[in-house]
VMD Tcl script that builds the backbone (N, CA, C; Angstrom):
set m [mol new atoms 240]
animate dup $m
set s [atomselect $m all]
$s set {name element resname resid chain x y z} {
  {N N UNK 1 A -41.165 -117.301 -64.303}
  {CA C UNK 1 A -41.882 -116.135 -63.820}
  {C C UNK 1 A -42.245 -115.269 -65.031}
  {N N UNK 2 A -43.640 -114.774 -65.339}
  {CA C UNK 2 A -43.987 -114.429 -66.607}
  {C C UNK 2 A -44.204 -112.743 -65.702}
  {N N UNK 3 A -44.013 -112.007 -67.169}
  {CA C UNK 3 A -44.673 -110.434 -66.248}
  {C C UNK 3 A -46.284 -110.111 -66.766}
  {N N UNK 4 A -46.832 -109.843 -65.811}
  {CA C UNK 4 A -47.799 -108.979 -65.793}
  {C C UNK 4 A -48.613 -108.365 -66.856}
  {N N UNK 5 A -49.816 -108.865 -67.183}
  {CA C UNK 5 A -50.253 -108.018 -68.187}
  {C C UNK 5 A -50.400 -108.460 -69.939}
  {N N UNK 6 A -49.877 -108.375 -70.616}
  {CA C UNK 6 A -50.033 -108.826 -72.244}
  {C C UNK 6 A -49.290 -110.064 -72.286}
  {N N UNK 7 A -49.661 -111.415 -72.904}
  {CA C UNK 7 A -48.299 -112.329 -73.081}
  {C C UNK 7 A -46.539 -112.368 -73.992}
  {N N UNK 8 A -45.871 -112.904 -73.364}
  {CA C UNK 8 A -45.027 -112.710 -73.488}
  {C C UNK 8 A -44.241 -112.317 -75.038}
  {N N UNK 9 A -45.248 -112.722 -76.074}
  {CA C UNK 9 A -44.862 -112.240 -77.233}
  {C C UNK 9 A -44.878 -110.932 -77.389}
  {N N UNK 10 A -46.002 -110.296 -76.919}
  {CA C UNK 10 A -46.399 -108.453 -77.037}
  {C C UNK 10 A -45.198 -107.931 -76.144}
  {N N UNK 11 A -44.664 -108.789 -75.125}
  {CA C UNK 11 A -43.658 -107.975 -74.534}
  {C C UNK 11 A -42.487 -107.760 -74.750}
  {N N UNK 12 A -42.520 -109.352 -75.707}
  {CA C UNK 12 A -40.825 -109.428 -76.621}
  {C C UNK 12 A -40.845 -108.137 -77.752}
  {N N UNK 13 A -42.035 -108.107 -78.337}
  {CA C UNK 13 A -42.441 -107.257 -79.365}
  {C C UNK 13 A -41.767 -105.605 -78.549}
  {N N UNK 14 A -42.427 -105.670 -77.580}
  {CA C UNK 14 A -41.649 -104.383 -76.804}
  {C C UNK 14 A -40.626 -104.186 -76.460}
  {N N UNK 15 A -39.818 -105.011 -76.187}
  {CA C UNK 15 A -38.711 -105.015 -75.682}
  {C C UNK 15 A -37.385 -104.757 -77.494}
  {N N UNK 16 A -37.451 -105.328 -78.212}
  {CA C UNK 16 A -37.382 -105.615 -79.475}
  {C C UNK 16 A -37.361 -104.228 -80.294}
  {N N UNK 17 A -38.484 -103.305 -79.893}
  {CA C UNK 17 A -38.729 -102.080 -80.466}
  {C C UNK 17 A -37.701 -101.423 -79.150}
  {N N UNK 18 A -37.543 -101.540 -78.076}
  {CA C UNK 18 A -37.272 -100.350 -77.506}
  {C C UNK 18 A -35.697 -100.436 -77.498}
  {N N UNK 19 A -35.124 -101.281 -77.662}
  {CA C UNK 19 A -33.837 -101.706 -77.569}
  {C C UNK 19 A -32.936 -101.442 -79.002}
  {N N UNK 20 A -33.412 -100.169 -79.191}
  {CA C UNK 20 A -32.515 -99.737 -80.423}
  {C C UNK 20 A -31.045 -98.728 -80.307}
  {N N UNK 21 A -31.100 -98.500 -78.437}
  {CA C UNK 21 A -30.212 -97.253 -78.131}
  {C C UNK 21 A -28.666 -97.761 -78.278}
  {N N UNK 22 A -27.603 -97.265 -77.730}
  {CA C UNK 22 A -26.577 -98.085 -77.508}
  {C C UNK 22 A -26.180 -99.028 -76.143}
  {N N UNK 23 A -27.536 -99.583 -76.085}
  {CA C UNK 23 A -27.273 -100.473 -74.747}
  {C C UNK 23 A -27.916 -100.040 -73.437}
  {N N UNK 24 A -28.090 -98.482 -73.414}
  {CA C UNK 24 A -28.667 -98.622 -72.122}
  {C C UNK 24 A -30.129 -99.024 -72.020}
  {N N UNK 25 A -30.852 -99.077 -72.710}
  {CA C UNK 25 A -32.171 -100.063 -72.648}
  {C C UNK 25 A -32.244 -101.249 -71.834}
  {N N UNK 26 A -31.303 -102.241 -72.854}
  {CA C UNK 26 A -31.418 -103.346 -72.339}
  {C C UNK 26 A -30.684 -103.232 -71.066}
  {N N UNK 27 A -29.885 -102.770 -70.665}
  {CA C UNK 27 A -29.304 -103.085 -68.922}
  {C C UNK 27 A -30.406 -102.745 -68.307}
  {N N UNK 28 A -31.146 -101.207 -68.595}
  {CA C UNK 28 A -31.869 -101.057 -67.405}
  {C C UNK 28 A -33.308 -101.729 -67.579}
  {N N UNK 29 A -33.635 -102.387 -68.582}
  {CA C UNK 29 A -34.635 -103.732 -68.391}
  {C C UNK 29 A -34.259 -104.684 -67.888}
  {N N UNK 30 A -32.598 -104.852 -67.303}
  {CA C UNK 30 A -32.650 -106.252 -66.896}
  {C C UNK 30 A -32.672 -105.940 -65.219}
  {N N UNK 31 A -32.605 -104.532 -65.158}
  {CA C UNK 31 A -32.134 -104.370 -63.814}
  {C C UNK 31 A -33.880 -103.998 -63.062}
  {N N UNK 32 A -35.188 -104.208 -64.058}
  {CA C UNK 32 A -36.559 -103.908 -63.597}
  {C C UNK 32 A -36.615 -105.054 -62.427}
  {N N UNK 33 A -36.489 -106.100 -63.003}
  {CA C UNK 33 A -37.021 -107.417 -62.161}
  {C C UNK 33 A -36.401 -108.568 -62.933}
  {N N UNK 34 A -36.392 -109.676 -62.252}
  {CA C UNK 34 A -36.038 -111.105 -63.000}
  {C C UNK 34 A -36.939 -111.566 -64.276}
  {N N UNK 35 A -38.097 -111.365 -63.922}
  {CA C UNK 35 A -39.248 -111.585 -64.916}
  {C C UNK 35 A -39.018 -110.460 -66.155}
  {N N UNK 36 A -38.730 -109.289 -65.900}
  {CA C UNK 36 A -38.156 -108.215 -66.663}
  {C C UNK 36 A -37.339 -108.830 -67.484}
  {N N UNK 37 A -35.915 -108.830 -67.027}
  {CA C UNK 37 A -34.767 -109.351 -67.088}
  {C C UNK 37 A -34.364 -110.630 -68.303}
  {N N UNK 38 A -35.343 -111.607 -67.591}
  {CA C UNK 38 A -35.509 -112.946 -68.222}
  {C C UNK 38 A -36.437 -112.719 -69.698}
  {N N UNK 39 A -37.234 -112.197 -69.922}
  {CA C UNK 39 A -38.103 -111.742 -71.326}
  {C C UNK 39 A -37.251 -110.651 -72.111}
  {N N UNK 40 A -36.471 -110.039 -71.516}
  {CA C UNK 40 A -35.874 -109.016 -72.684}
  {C C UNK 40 A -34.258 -109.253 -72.337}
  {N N UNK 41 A -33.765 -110.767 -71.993}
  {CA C UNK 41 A -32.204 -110.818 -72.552}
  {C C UNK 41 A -31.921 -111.151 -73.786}
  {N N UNK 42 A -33.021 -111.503 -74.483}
  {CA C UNK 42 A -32.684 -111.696 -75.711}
  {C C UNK 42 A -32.019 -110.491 -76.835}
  {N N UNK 43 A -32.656 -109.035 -76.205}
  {CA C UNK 43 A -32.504 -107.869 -76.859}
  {C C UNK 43 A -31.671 -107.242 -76.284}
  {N N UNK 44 A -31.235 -107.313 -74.828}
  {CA C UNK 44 A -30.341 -106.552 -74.170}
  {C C UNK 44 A -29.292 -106.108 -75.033}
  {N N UNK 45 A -28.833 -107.045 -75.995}
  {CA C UNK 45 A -27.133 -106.593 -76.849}
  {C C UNK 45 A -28.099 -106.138 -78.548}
  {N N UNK 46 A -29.216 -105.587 -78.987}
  {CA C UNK 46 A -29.534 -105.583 -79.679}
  {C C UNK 46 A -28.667 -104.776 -80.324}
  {N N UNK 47 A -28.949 -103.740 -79.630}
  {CA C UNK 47 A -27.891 -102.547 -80.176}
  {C C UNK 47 A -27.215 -101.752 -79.148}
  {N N UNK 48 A -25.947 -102.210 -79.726}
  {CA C UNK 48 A -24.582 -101.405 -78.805}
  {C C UNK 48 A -23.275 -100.485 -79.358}
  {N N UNK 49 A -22.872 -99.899 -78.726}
  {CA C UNK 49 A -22.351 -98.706 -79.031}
  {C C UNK 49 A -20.816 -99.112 -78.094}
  {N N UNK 50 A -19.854 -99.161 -78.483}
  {CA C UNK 50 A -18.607 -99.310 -77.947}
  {C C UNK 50 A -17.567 -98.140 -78.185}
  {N N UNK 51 A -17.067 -97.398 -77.416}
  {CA C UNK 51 A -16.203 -96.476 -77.378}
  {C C UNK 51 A -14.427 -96.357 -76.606}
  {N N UNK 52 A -13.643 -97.053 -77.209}
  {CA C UNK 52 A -12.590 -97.359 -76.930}
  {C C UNK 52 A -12.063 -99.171 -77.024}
  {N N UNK 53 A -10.671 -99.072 -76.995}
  {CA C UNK 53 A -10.235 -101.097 -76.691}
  {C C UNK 53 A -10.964 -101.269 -75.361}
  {N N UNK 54 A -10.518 -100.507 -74.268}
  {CA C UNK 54 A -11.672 -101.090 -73.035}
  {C C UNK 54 A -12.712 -101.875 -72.698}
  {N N UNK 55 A -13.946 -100.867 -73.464}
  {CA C UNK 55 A -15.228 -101.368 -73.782}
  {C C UNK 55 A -15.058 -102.418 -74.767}
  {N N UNK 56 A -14.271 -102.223 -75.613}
  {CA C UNK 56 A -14.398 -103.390 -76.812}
  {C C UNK 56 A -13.696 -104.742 -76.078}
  {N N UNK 57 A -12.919 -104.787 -75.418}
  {CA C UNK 57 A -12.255 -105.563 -74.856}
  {C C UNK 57 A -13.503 -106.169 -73.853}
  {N N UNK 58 A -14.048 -105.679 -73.156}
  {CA C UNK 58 A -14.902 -106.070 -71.742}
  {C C UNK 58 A -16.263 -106.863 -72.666}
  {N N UNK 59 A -16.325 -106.172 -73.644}
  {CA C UNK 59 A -17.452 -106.560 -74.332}
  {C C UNK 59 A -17.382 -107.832 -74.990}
  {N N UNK 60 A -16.209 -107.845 -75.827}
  {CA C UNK 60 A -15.630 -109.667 -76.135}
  {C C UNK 60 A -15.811 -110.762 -74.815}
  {N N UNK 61 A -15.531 -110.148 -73.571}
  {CA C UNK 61 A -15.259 -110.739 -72.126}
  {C C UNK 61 A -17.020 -111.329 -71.952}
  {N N UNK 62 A -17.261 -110.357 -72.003}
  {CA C UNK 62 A -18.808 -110.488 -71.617}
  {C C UNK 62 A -19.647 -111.491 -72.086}
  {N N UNK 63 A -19.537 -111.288 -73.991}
  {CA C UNK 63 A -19.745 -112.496 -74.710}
  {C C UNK 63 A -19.505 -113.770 -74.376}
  {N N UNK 64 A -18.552 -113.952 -74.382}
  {CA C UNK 64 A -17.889 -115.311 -74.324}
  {C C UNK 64 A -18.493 -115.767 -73.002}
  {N N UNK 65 A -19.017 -114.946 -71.945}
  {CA C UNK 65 A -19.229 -115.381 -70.796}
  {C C UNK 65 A -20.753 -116.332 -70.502}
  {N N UNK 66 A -21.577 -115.709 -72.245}
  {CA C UNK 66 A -23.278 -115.405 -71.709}
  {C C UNK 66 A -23.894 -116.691 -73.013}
  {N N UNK 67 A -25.040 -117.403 -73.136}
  {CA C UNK 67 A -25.383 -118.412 -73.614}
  {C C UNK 67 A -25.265 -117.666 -75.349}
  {N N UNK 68 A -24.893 -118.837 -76.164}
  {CA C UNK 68 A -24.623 -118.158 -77.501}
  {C C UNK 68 A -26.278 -117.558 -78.455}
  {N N UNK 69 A -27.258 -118.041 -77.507}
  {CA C UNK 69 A -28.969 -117.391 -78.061}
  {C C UNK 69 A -29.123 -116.162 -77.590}
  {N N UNK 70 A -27.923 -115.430 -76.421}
  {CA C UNK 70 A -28.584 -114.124 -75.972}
  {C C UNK 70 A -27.106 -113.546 -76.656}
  {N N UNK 71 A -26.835 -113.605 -77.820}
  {CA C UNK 71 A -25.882 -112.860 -78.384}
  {C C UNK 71 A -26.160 -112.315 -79.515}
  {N N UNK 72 A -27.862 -112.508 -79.870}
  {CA C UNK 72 A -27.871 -110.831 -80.819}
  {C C UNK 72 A -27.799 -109.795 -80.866}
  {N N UNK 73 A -27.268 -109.546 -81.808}
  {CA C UNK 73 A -26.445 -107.744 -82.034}
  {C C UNK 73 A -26.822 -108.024 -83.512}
  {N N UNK 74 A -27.957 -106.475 -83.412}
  {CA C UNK 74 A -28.111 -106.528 -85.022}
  {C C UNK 74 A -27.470 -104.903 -85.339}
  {N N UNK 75 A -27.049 -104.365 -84.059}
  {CA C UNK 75 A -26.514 -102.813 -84.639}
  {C C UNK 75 A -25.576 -102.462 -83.826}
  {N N UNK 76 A -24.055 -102.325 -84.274}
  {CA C UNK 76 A -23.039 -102.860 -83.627}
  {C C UNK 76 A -22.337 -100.849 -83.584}
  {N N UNK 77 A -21.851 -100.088 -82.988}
  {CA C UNK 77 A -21.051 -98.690 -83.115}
  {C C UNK 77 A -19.663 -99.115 -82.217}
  {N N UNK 78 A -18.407 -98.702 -83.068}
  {CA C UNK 78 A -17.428 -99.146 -82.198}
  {C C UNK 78 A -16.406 -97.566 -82.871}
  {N N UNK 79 A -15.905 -96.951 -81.757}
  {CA C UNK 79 A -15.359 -95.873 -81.917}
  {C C UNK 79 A -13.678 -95.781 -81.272}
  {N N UNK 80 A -12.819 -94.752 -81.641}
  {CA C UNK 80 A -11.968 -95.064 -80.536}
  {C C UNK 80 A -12.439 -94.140 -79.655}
}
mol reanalyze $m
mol bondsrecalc $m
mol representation Tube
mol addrep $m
């Protein structure tokens, strides 16, 4: 399922730029639509922000759970 509008490179290109926050970008692009979802999991973990063992803990969980191509992280914040 492709989305709407520019091909899918201009949208990776978007997704790529917008996914610089600590994460909430990419969740709430995955939560637009499947077609959404499916074009910007690559960026979803681009950049994340972790605040406590909790999060850091759930976040190792998460990894390990998801294909090893949707595990870039190029800007990592981990706090207690």
């Amino acid at each position: 399922m492709a989305l709407p509008g520019p091909p899918p490179e201009i949208w990776s290109d978007i997704f790529r730029l917008a996914c610089t926050d600590g994460g909430e970008t990419g969740r709430s692009l995955s939560l637009v639509s499947q077609a959404c979802s499916e074009c910007s999991r690559t960026f979803k973990l681009r950049s994340i922000a972790l605040t406590g063992i909790r999060q850091l803990s759930r976040f190792v969980d998460m990894l390990q759970s998801i294909d090893p191509y949707d595990r870039t992280t190029e800007n990592l914040f981990v706090s207690n």
